[in-house]
C-alpha positions as CSV (number, residue, x, y, z in Angstrom):
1,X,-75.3,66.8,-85.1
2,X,-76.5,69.3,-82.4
3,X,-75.2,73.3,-82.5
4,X,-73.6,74.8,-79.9
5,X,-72.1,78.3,-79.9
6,X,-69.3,79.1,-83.0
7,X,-66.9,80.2,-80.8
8,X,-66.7,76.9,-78.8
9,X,-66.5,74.9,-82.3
10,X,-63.4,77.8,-83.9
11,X,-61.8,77.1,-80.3
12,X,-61.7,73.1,-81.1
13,X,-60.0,73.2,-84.4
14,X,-59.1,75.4,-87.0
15,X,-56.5,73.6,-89.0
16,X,-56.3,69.5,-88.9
17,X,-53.8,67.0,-88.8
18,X,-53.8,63.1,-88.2
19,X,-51.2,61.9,-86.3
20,X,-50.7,59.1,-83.6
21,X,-50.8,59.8,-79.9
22,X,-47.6,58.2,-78.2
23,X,-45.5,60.7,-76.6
24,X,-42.0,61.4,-77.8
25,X,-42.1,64.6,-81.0
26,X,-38.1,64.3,-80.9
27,X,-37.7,60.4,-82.2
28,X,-36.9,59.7,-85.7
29,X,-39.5,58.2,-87.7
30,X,-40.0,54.0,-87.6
31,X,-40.3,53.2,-91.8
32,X,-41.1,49.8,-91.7
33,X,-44.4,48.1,-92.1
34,X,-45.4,47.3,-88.6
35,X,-44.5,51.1,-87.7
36,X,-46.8,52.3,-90.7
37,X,-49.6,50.0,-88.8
38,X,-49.4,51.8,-85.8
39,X,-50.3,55.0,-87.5
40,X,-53.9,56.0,-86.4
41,X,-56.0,58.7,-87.1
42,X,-56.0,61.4,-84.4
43,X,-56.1,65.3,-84.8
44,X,-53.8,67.5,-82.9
45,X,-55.9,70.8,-83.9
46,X,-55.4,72.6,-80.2
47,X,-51.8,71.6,-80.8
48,X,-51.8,73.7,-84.2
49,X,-54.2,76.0,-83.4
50,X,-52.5,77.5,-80.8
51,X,-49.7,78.2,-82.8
52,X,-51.5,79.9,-85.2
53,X,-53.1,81.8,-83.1
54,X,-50.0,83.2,-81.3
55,X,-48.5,84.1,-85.2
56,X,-52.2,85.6,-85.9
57,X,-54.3,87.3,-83.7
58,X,-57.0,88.1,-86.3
59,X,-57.1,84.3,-87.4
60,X,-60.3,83.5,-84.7
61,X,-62.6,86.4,-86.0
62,X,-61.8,85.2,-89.8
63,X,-62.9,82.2,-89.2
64,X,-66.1,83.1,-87.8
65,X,-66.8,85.5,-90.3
66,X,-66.8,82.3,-92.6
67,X,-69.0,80.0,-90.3
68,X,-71.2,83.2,-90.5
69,X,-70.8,83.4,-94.2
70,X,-71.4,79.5,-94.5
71,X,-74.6,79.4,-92.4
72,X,-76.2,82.3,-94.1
73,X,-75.4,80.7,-97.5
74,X,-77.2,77.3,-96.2
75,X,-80.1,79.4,-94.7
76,X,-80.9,81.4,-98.1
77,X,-80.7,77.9,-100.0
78,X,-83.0,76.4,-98.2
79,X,-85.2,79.1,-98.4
80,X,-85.1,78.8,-101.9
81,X,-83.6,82.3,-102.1
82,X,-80.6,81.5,-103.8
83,X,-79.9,78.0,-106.1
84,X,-77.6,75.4,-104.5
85,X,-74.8,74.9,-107.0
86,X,-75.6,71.5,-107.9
87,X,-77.6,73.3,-110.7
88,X,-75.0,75.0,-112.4
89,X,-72.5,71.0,-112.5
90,X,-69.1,70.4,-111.5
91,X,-66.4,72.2,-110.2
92,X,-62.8,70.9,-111.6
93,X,-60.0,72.0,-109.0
94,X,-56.6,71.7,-110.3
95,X,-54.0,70.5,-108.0
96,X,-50.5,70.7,-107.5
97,X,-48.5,68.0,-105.9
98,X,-45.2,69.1,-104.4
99,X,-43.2,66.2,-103.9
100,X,-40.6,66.1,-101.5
101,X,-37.9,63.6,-100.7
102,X,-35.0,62.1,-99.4
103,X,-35.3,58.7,-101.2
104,X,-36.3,57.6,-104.3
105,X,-38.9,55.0,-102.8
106,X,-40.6,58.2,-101.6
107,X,-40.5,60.2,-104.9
108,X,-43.7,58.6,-106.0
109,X,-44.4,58.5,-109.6
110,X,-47.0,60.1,-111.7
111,X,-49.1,56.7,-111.8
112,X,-49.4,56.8,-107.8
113,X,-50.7,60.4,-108.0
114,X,-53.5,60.1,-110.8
115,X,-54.3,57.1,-108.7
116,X,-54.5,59.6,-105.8
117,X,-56.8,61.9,-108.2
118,X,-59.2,58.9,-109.3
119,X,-59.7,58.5,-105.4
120,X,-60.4,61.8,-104.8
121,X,-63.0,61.8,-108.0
122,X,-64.7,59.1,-106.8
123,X,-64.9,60.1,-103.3
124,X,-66.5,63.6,-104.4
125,X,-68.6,62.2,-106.5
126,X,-70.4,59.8,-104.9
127,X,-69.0,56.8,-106.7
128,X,-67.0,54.9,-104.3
129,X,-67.2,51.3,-104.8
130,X,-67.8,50.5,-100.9
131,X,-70.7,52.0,-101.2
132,X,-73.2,49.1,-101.5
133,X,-72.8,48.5,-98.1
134,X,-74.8,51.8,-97.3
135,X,-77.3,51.5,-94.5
136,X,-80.6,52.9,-95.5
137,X,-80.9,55.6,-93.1
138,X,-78.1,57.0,-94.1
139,X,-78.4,56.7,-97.9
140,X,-81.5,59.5,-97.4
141,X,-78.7,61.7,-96.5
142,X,-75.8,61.2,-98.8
143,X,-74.3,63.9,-100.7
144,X,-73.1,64.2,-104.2
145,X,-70.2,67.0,-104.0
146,X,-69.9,67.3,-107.7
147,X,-66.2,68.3,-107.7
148,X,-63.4,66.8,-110.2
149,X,-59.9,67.3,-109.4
150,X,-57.1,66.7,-112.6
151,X,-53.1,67.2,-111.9
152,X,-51.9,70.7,-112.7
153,X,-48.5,69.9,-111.7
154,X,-46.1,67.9,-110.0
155,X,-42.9,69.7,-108.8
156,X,-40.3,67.7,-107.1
157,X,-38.1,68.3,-104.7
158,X,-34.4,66.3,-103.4
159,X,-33.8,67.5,-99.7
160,X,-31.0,65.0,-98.5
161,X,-30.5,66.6,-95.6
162,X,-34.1,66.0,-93.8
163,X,-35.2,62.7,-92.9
164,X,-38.4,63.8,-91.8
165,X,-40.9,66.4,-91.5
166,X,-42.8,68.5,-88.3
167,X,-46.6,69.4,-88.5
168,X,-45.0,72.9,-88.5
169,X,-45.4,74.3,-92.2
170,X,-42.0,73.6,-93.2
171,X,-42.3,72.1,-96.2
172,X,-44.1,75.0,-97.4
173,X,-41.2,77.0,-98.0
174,X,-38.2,76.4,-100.6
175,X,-36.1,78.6,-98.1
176,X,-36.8,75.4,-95.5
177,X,-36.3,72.4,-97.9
178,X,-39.8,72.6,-99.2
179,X,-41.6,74.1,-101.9
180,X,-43.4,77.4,-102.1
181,X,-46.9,77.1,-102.8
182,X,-48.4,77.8,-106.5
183,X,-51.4,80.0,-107.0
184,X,-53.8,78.9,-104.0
185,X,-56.6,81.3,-105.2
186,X,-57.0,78.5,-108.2
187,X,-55.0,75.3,-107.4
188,X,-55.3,73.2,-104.9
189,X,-51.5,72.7,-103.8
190,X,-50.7,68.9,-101.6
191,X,-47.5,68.5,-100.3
192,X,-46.1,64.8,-100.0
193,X,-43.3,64.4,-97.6
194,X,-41.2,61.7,-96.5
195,X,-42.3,61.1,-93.3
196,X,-44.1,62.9,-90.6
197,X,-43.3,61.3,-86.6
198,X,-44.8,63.1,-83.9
199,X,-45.1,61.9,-80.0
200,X,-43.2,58.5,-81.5
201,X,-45.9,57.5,-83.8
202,X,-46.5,58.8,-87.7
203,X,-48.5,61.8,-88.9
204,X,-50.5,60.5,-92.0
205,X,-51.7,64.1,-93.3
206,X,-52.4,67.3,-92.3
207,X,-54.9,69.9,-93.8
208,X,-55.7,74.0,-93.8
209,X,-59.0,75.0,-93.6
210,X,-60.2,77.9,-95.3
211,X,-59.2,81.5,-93.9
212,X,-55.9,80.3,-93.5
213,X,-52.4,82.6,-94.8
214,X,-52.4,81.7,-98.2
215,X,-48.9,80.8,-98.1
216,X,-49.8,78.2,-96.0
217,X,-53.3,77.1,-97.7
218,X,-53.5,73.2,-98.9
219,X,-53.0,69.6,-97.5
220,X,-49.7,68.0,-96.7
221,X,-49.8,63.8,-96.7
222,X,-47.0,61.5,-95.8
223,X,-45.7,59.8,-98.6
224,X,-47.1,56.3,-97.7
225,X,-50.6,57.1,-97.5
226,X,-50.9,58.8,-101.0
227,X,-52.7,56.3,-103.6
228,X,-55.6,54.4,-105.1
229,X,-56.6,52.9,-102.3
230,X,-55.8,55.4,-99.3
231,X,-58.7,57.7,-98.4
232,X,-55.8,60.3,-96.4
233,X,-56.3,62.7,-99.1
234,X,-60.2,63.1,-99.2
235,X,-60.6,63.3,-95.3
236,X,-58.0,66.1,-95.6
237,X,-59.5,68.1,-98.4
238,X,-62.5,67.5,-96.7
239,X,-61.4,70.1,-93.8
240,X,-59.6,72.0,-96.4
241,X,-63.2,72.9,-98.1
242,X,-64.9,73.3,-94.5
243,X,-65.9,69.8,-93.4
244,X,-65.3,69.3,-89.7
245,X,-65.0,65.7,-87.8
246,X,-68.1,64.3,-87.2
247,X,-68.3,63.9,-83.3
248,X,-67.3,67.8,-83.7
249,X,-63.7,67.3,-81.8
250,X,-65.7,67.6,-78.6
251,X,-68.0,63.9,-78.5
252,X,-71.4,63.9,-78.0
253,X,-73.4,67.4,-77.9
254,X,-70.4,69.1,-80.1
255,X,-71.0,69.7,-83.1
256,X,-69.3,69.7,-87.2
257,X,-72.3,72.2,-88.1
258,X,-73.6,69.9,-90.4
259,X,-77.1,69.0,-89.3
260,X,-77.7,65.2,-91.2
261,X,-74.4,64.0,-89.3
262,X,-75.2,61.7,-86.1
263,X,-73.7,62.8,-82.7
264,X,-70.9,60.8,-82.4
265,X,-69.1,61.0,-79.3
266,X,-65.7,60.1,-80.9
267,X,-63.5,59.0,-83.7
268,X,-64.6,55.5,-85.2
269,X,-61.4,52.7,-85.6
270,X,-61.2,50.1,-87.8
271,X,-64.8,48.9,-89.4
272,X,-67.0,49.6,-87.4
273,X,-69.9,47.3,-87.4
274,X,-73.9,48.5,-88.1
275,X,-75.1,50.1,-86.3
276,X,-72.9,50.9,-84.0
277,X,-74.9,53.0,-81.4
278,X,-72.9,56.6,-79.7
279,X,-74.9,59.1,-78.3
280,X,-78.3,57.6,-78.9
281,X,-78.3,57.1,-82.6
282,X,-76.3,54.9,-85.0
283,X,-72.6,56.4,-85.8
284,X,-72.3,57.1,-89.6
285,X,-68.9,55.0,-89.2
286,X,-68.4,55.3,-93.1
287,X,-68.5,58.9,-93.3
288,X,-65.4,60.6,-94.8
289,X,-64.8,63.0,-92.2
290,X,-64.6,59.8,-89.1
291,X,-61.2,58.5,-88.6
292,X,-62.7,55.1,-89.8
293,X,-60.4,52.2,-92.0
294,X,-59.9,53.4,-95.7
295,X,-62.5,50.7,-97.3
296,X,-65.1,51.3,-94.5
297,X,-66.1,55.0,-95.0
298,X,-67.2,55.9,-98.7
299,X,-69.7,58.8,-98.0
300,X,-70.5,62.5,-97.5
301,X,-73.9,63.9,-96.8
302,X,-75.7,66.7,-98.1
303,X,-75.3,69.1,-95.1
304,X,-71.2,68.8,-95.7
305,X,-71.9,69.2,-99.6
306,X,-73.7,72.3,-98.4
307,X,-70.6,73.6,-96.3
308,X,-68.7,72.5,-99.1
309,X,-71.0,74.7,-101.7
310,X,-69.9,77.5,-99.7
311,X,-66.9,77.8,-99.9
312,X,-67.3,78.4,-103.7
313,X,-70.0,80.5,-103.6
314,X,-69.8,84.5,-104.5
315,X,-68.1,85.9,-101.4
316,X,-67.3,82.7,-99.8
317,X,-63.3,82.2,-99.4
318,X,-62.7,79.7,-102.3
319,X,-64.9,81.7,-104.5
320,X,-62.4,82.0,-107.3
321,X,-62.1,78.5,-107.9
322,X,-65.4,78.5,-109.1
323,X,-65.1,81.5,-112.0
């Protein structure tokens, strides 16, 4: 996807959620099935970002110094000064599920979480069973990310009191209901609510990307899209190690600063057929970071196992992770 200048690409979204885009924040969440259906994929990052911005002036210039970081890092690999990672194997990234409820339907069992890990270890390893539908010109492209994920912990918490959950951090914090985050400098922490309505519709999940208050740092999914089959979780971790939305939050000419991605002028819906032509080129529909259908996107590309790289690199923010 084309460049365009780093402040225009900070400026569209710094840390990403998924929510719907009806209208009313102040209605209490719809639990049944055909109220789960309405749930699509949209990001209110300018919503978020704002807010963060106002509670930390400094949070713009921290995340350009890690695009800078992330695009040097690329440059010097590719000019064979310094070895991509792929040649030292895997990184393992514990995580930490804090799982908070009101009812037991939503205190999911340790079964439903591995199942959530096997996802992710699939999905960052290029192993996803969809994936013999690849087109060819975009299995040139696709990236091996090499990273395993295995359950650290699971803490759970009872909150009676709150039937559902704001995009606002909240569950975070033991002194709000939630649960304080564990050691983000090694574990990946995912908190699993109840439910998540926004503007009338449902929040599926919500991610920090990196330069973020460590307080804060990790993914936070609804409780009904955690599982073996839900793809929630790798999208989100996706932005949590760098990746941005392919059409770049802007549509055609943005950019996810990832050059092996299409321009895409917009989130994908439901299965998109191939090729399905945006921008002058075929969308990569199936690609991890589009707000595509669970079983239709089963691939990241080498330019977001690059940015990913980063992130884990000496000096890059998730560096410790990788000791």
């Amino acid at each position: 996807m084309k460049r365009i200048f780093l402040t225009m690409a900070i400026a569209a979204g710094i840390l990403v959620g998924c929510q719907t885009n009806e209208q009313n924040p102040n209605l209490e969440p719809e639990t049944d099935a055909a109220a789960l259906q309405k749930a699509e994929k949209q990001c209110f990052a300018d919503d978020v970002l704002q807010a963060n911005m106002a509670n930390d002036p400094t949070l713009k210039s921290k995340m350009e110094s890690i695009e800078n970081f992330t695009a040097n890092y690329i440059q010097k690999v590719q000019n064979g000064e310094i070895a991509s990672r792929l040649v030292n194997g895997k990184i393992q990234i514990p995580v930490v599920f804090h799982v908070i409820y009101r009812q037991a339907s939503e205190n999911l069992p340790l079964s439903v979480l591995q199942g959530q890990i096997d996802a992710l270890n699939e999905d960052f390893n290029m192993q996803n069973p969809n994936r013999g539908a690849m087109p060819a010109e975009f299995a040139t492209v696709e990236g091996n990310a090499n990273i395993d994920f295995v359950i650290e912990d699971v803490i759970r918490v009872q909150n009676n009191k709150k039937r559902s959950w704001r995009p606002d951090d909240s569950m975070k914090f033991t002194s709000s209901g939630g649960s304080d985050v564990v050691n983000p400098q090694e574990f990946l922490n995912v908190w699993i609510v109840n439910v998540m309505p926004y503007r009338g519709g449902q929040i599926l999940g919500y991610a920090q990307f990196p330069g973020g208050n460590w307080a804060t740092d990790g993914i936070v999914l609804a409780h009904s899209f955690v599982g073996r089959d839900d793809r929630t979780a790798t999208h989100e971790v996706g932005h949590w190690l760098n990746l941005r939305h392919i059409w770049g939050d802007g549509g055609c000419g943005a950019t996810d600063f990832v050059a092996d991605t299409p321009d895409a002028g917009g989130p994908s819906r439901g299965c998109p057929s191939y090729p399905t032509i945006e921008c002058g080129t075929a969308n990569m529909t199936m690609n991890y970071m589009d707000y595509s259908s669970d079983n239709c996107m089963y691939m990241f590309t080498q330019g977001q196992k690059a940015r990913m790289d980063a992130v884990f690199a000496p000096g890059g923010f998730r560096a410790t992770m990788a000791d």
